[in-house]
PyMOL Python script that loads the backbone (N, CA, C, O; Angstrom):
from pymol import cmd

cmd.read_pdbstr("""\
ATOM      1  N   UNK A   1     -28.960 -56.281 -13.651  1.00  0.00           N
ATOM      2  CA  UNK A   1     -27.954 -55.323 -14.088  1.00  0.00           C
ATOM      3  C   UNK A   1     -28.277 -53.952 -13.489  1.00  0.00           C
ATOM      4  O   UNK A   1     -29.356 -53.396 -13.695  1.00  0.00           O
ATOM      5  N   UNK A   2     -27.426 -53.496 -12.837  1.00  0.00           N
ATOM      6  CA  UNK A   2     -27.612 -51.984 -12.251  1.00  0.00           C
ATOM      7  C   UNK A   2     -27.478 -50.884 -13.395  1.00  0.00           C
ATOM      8  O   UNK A   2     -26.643 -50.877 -14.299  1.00  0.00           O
ATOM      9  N   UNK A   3     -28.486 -49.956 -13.156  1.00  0.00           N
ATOM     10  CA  UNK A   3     -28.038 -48.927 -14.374  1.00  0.00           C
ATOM     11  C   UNK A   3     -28.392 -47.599 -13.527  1.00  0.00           C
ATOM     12  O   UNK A   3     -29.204 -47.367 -12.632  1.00  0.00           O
ATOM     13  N   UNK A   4     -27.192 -46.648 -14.366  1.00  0.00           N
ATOM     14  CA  UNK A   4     -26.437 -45.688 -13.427  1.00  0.00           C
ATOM     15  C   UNK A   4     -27.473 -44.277 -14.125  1.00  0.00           C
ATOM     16  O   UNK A   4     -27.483 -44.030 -15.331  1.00  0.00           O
ATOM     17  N   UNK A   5     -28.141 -43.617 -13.272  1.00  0.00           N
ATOM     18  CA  UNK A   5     -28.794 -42.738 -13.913  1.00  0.00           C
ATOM     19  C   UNK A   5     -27.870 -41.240 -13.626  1.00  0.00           C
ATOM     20  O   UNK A   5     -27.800 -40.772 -12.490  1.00  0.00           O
ATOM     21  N   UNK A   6     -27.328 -40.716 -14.575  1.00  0.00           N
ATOM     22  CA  UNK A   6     -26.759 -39.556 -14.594  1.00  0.00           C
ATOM     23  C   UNK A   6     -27.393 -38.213 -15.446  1.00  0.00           C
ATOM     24  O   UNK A   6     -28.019 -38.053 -16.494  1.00  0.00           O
ATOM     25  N   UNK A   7     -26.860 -37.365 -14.378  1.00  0.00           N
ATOM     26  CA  UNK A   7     -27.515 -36.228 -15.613  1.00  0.00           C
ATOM     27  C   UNK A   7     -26.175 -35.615 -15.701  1.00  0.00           C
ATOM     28  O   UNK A   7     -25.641 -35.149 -14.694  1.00  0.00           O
ATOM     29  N   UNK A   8     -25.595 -35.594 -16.888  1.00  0.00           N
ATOM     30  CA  UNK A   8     -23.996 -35.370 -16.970  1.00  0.00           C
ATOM     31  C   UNK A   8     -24.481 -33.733 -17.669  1.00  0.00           C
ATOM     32  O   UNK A   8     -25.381 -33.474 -18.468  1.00  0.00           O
ATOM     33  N   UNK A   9     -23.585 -32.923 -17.066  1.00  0.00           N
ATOM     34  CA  UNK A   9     -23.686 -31.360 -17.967  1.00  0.00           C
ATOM     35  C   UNK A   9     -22.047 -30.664 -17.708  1.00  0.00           C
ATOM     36  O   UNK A   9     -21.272 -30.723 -16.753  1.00  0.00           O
ATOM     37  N   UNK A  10     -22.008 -30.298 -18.454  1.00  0.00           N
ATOM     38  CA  UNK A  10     -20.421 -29.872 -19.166  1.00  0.00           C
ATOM     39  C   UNK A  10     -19.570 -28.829 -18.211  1.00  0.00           C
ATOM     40  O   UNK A  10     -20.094 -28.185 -17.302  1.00  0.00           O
ATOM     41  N   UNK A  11     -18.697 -28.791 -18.432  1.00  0.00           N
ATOM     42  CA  UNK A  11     -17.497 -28.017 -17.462  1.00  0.00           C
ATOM     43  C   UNK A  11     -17.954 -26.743 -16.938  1.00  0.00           C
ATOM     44  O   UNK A  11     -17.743 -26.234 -15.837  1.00  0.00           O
ATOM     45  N   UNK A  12     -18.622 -26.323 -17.937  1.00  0.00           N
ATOM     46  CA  UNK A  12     -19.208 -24.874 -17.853  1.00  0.00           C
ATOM     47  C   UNK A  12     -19.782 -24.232 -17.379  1.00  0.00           C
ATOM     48  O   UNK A  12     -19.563 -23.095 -16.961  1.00  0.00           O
ATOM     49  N   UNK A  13     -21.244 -25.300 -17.345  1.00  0.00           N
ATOM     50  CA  UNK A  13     -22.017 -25.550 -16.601  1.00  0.00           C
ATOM     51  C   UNK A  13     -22.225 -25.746 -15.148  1.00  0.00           C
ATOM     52  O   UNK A  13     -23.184 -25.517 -14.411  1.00  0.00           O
ATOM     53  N   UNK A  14     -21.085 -26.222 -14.961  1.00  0.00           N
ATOM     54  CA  UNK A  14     -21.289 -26.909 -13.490  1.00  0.00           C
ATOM     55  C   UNK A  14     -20.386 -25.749 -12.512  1.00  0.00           C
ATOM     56  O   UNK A  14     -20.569 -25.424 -11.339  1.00  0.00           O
ATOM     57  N   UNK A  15     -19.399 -25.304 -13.459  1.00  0.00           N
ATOM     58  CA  UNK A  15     -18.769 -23.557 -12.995  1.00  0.00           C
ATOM     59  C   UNK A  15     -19.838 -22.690 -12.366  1.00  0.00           C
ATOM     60  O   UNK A  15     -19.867 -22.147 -11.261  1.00  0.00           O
ATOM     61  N   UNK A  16     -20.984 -22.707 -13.675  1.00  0.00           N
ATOM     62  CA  UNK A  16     -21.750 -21.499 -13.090  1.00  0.00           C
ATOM     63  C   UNK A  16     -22.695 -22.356 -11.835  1.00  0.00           C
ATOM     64  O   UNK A  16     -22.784 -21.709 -10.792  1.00  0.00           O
ATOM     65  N   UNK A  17     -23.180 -23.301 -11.833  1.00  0.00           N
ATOM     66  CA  UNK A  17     -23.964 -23.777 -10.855  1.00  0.00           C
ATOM     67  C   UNK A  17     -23.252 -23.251  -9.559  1.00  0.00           C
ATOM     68  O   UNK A  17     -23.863 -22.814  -8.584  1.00  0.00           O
ATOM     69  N   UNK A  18     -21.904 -23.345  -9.662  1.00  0.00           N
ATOM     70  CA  UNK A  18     -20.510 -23.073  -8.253  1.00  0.00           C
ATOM     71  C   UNK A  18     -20.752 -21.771  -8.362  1.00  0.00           C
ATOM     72  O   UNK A  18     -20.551 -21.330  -7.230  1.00  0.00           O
ATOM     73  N   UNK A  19     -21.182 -20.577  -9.318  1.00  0.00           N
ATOM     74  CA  UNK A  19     -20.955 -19.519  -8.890  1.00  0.00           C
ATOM     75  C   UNK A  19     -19.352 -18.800  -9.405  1.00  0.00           C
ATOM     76  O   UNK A  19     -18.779 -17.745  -9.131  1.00  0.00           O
ATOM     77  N   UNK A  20     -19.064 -19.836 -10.166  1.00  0.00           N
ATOM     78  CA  UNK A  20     -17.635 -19.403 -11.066  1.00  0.00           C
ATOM     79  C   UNK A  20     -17.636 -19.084 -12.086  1.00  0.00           C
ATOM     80  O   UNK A  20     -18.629 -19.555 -12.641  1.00  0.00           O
ATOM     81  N   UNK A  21     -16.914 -18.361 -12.893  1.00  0.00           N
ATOM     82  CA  UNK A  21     -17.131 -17.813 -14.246  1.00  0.00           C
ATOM     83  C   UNK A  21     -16.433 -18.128 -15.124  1.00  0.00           C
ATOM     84  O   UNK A  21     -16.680 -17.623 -16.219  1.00  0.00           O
ATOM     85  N   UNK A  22     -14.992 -19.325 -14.982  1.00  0.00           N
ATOM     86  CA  UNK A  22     -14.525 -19.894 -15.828  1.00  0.00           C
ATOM     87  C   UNK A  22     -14.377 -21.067 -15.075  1.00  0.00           C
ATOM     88  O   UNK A  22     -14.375 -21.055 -13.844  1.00  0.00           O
ATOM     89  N   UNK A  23     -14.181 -22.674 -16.155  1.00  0.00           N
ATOM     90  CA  UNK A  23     -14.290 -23.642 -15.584  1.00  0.00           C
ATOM     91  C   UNK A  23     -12.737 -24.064 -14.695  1.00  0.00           C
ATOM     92  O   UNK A  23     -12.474 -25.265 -14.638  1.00  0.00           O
ATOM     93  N   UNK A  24     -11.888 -23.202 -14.119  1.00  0.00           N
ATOM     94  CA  UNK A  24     -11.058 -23.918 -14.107  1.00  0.00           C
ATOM     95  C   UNK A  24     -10.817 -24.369 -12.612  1.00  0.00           C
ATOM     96  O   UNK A  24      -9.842 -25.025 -12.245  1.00  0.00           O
ATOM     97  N   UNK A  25     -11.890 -23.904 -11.764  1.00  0.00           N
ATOM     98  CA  UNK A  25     -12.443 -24.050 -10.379  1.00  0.00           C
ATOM     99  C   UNK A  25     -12.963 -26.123 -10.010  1.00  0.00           C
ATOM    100  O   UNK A  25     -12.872 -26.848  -9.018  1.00  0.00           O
ATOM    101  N   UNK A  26     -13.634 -26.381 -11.885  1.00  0.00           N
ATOM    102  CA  UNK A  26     -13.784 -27.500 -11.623  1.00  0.00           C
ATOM    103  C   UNK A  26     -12.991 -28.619 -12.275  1.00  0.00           C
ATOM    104  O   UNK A  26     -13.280 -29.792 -12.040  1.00  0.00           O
ATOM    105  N   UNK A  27     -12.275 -28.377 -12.859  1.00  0.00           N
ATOM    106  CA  UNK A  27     -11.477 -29.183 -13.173  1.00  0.00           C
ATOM    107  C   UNK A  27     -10.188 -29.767 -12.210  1.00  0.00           C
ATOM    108  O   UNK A  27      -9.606 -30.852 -12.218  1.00  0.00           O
ATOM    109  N   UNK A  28      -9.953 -28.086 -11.069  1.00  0.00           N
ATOM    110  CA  UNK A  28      -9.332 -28.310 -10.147  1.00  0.00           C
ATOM    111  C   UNK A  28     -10.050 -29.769  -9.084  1.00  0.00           C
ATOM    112  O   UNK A  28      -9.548 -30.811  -8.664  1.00  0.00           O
ATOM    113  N   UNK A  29     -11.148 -29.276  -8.995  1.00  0.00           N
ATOM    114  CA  UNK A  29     -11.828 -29.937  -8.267  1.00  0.00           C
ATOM    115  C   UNK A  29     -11.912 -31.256  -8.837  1.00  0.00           C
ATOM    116  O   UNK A  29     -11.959 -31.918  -7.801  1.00  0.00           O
ATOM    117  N   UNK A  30     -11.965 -32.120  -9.813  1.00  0.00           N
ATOM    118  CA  UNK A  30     -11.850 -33.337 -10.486  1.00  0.00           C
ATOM    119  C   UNK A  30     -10.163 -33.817 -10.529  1.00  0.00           C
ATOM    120  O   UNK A  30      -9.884 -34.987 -10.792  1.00  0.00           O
ATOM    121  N   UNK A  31      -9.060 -32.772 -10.238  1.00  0.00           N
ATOM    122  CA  UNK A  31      -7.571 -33.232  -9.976  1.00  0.00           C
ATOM    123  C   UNK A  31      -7.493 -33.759  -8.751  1.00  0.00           C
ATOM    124  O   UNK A  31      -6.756 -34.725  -8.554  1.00  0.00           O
ATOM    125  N   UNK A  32      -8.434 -33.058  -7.485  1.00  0.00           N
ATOM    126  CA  UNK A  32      -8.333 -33.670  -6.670  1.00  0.00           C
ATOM    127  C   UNK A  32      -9.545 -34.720  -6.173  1.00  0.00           C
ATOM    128  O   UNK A  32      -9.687 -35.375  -5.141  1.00  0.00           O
ATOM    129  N   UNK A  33      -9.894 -34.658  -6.698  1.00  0.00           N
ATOM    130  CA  UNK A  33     -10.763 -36.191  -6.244  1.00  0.00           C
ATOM    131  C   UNK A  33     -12.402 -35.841  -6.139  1.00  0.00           C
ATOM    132  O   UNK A  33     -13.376 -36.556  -6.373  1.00  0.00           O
ATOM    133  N   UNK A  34     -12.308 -34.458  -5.694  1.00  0.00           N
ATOM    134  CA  UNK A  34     -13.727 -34.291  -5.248  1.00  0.00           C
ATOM    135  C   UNK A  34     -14.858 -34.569  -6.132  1.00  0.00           C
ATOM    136  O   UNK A  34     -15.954 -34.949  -5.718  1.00  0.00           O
ATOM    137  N   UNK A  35     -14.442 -34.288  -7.876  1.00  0.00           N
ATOM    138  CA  UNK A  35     -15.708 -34.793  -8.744  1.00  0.00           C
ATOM    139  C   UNK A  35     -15.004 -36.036  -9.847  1.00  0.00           C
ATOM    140  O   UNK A  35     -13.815 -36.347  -9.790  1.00  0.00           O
ATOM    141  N   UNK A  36     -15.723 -36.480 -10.561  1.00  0.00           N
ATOM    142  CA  UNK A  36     -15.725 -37.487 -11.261  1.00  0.00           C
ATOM    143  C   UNK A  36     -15.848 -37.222 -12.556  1.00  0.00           C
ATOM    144  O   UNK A  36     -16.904 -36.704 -12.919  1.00  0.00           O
ATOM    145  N   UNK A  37     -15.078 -37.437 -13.290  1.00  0.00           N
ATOM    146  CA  UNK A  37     -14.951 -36.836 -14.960  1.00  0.00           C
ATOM    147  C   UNK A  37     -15.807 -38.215 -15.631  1.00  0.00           C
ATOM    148  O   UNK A  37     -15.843 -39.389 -15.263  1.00  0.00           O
ATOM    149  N   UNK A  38     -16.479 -37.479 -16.803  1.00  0.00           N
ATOM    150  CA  UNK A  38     -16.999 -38.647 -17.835  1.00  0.00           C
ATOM    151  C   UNK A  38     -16.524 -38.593 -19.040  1.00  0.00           C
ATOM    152  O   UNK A  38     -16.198 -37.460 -19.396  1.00  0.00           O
ATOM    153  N   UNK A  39     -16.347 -39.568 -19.914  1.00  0.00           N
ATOM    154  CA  UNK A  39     -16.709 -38.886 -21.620  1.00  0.00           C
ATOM    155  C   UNK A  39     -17.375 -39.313 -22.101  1.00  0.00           C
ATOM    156  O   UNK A  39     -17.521 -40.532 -22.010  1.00  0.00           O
ATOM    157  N   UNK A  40     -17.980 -38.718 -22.711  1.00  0.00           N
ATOM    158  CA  UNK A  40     -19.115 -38.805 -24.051  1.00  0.00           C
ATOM    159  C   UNK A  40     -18.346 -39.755 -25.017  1.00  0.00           C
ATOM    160  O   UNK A  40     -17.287 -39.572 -25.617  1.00  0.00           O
ATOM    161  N   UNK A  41     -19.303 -40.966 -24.987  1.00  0.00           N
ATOM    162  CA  UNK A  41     -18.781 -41.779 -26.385  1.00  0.00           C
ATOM    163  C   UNK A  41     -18.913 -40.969 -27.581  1.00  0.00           C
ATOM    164  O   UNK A  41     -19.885 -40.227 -27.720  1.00  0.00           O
ATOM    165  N   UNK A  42     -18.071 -41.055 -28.384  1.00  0.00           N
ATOM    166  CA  UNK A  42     -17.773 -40.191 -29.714  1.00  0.00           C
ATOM    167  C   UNK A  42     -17.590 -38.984 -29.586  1.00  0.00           C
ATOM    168  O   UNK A  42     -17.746 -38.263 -30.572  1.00  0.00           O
ATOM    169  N   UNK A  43     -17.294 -38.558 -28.622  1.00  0.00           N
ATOM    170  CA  UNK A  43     -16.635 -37.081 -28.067  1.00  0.00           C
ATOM    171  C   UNK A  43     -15.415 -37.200 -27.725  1.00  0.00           C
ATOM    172  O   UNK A  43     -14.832 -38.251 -27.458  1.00  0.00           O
ATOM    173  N   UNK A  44     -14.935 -35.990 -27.720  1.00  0.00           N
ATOM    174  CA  UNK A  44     -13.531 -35.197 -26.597  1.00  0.00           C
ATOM    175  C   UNK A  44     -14.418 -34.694 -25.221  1.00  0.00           C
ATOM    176  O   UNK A  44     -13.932 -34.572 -24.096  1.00  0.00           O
ATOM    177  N   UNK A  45     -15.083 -34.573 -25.397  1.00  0.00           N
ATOM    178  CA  UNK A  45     -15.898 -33.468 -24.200  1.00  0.00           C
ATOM    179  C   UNK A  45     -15.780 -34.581 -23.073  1.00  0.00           C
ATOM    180  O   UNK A  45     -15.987 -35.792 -23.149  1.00  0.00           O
ATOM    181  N   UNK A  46     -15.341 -33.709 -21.892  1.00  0.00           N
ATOM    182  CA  UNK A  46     -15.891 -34.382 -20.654  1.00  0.00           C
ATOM    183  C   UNK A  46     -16.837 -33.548 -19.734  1.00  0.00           C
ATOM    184  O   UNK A  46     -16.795 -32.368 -19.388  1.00  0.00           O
ATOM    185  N   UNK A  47     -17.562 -34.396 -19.502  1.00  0.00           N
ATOM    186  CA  UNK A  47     -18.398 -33.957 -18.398  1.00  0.00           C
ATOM    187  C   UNK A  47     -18.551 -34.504 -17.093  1.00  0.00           C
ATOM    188  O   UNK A  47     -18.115 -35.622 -16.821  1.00  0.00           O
ATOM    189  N   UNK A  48     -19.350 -33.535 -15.981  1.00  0.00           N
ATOM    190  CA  UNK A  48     -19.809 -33.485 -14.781  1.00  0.00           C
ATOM    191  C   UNK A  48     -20.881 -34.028 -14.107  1.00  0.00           C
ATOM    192  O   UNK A  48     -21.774 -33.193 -14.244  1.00  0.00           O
ATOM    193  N   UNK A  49     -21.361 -35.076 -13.369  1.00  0.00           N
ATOM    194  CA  UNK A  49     -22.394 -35.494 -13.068  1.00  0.00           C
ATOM    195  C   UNK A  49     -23.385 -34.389 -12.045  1.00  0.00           C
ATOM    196  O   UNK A  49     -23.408 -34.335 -10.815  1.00  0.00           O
ATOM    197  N   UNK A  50     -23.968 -33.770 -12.797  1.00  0.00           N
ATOM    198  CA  UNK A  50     -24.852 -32.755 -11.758  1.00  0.00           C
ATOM    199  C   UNK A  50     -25.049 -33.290 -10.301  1.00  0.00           C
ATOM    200  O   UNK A  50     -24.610 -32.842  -9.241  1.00  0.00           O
ATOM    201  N   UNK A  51     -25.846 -34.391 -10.560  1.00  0.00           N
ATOM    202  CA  UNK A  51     -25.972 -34.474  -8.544  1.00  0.00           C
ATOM    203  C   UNK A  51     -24.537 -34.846  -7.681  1.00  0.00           C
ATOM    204  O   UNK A  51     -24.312 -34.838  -6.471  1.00  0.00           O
ATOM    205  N   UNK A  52     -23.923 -35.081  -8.514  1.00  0.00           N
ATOM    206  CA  UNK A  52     -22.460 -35.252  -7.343  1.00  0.00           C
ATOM    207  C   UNK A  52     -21.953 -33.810  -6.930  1.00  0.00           C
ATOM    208  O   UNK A  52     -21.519 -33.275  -5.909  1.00  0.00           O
ATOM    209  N   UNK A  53     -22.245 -33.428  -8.323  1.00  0.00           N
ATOM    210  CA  UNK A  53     -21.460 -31.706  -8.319  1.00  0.00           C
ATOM    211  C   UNK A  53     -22.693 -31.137  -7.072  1.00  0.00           C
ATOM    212  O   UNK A  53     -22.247 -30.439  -6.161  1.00  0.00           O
ATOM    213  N   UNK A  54     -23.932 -31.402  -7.081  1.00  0.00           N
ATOM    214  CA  UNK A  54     -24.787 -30.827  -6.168  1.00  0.00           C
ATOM    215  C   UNK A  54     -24.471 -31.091  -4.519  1.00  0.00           C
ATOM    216  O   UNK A  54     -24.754 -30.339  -3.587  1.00  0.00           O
ATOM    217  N   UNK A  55     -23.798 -32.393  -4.470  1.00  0.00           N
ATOM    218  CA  UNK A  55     -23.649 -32.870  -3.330  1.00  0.00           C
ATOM    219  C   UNK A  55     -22.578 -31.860  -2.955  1.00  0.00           C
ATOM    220  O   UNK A  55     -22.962 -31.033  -2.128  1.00  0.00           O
ATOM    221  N   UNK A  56     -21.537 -31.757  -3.301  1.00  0.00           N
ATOM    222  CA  UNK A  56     -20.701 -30.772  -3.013  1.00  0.00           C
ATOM    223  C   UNK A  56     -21.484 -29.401  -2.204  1.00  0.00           C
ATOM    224  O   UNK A  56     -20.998 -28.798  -1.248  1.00  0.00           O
ATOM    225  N   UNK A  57     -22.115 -29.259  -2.519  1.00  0.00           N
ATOM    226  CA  UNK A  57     -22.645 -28.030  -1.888  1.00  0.00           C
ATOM    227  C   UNK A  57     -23.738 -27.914  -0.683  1.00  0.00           C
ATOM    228  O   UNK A  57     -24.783 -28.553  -0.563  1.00  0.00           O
ATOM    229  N   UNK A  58     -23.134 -26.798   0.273  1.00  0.00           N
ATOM    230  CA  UNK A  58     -23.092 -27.329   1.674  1.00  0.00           C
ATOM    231  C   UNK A  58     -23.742 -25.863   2.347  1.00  0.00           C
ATOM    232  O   UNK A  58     -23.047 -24.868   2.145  1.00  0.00           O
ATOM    233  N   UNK A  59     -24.783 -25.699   2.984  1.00  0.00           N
ATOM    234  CA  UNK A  59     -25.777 -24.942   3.486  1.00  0.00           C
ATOM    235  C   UNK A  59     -24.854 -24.312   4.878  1.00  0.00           C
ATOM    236  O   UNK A  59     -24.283 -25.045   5.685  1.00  0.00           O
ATOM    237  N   UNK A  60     -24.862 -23.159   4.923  1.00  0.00           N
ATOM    238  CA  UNK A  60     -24.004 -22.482   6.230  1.00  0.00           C
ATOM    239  C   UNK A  60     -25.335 -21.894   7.080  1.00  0.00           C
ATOM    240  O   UNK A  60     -26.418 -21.517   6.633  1.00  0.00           O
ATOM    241  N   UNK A  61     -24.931 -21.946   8.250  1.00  0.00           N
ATOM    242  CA  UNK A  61     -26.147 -21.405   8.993  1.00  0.00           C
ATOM    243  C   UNK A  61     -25.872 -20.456   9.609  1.00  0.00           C
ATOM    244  O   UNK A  61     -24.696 -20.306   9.941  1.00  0.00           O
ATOM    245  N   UNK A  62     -26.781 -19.562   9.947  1.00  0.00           N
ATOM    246  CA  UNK A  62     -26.532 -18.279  10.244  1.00  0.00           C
ATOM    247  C   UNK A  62     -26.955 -18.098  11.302  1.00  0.00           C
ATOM    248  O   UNK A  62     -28.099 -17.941  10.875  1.00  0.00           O
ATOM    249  N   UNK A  63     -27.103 -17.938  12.635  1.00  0.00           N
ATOM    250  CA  UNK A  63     -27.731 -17.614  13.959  1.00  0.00           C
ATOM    251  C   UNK A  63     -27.892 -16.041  14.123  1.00  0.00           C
ATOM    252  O   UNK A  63     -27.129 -15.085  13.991  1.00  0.00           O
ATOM    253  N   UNK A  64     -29.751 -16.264  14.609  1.00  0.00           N
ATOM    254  CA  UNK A  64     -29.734 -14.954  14.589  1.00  0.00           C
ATOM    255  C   UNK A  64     -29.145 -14.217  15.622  1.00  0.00           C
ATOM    256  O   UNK A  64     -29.387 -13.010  15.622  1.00  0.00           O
ATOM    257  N   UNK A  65     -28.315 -14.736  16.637  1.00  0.00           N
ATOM    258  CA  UNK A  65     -27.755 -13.789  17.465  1.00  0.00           C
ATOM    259  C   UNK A  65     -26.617 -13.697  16.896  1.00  0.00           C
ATOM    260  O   UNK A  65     -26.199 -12.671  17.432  1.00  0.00           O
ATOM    261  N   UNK A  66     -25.658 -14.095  16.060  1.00  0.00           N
ATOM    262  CA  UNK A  66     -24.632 -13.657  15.211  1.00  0.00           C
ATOM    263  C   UNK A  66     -24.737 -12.736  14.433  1.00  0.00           C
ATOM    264  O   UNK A  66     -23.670 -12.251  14.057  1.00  0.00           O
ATOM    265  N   UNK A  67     -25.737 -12.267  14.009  1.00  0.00           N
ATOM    266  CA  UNK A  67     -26.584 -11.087  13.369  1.00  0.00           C
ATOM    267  C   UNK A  67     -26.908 -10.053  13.934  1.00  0.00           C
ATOM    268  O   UNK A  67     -26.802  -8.932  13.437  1.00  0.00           O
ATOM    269  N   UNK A  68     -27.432 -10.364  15.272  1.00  0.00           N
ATOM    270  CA  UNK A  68     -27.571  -9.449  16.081  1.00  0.00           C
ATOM    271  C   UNK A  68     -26.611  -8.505  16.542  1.00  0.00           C
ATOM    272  O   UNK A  68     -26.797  -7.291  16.449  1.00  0.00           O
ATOM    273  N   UNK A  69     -25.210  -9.211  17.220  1.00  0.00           N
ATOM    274  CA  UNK A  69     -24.359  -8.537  17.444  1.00  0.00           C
ATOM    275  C   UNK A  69     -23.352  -8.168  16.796  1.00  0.00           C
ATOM    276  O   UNK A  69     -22.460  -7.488  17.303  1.00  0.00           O
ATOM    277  N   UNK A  70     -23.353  -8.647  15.331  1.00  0.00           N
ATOM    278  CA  UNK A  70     -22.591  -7.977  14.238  1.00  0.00           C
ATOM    279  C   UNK A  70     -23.198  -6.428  13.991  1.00  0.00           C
ATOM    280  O   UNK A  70     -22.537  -5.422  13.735  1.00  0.00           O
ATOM    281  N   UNK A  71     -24.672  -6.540  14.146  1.00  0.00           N
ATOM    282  CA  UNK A  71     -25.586  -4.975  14.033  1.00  0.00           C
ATOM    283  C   UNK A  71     -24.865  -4.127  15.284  1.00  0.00           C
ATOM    284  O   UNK A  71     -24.217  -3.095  15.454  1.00  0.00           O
ATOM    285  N   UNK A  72     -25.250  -4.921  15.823  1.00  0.00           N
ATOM    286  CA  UNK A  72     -24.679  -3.753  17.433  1.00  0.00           C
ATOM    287  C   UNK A  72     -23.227  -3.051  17.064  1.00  0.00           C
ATOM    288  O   UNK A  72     -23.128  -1.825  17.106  1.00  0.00           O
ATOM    289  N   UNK A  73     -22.152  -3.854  16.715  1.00  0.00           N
ATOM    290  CA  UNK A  73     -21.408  -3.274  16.647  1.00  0.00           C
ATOM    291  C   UNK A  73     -21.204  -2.296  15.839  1.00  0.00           C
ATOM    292  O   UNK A  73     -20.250  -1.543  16.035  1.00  0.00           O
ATOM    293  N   UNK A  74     -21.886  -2.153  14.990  1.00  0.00           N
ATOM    294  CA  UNK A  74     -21.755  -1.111  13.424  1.00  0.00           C
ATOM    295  C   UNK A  74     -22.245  -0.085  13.903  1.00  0.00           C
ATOM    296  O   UNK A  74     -22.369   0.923  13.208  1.00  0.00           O
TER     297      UNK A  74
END
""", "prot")
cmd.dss("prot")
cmd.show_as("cartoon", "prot")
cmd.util.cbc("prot")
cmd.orient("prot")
C-alpha cells in the first residue's frame, strides 16, 4: 500500500510562504490547476500541500554582467 506523506498547511499560510498577504493569490492558483486542495476529515478547512506549493517556486538568475551594465547606466 503506498502512503502519501504530506505536510498540508492552510490557505494562509502558504500566501505568506508566496509573499502574499491575503489568501486569494492561492486559491486562484488551485482554480487553475497549479495546486491541489485537501480537506481535513471533520473539517470545512482546506488545505495546501507545502512541498507542491514549494515546487511552484522558481529561482531567477541574475548575471553579473546584467548588473554591471544596469550600474553603468545610472
Amino acid at each position: 500500500m503506498k502512503q502519501n506523506n504530506f505536510d498540508l498547511i492552510n490557505f494562509s499560510h502558504a500566501a505568506r510562504i508566496l509573499g502574499y498577504k491575503s489568501n486569494a493569490p492561492i486559491k486562484k492558483l488551485v482554480t487553475l490547476g497549479k495546486l491541489t486542495e485537501y480537506s481535513v476529515p471533520d473539517s470545512t478547512r482546506k488545505m495546501i500541500d507545502r512541498i507542491e506549493l514549494e515546487a511552484l517556486i522558481k529561482p531567477i538568475q541574475i548575471s553579473e554582467n546584467n548588473t554591471d551594465e544596469n550600474n553603468q547606466k545610472k
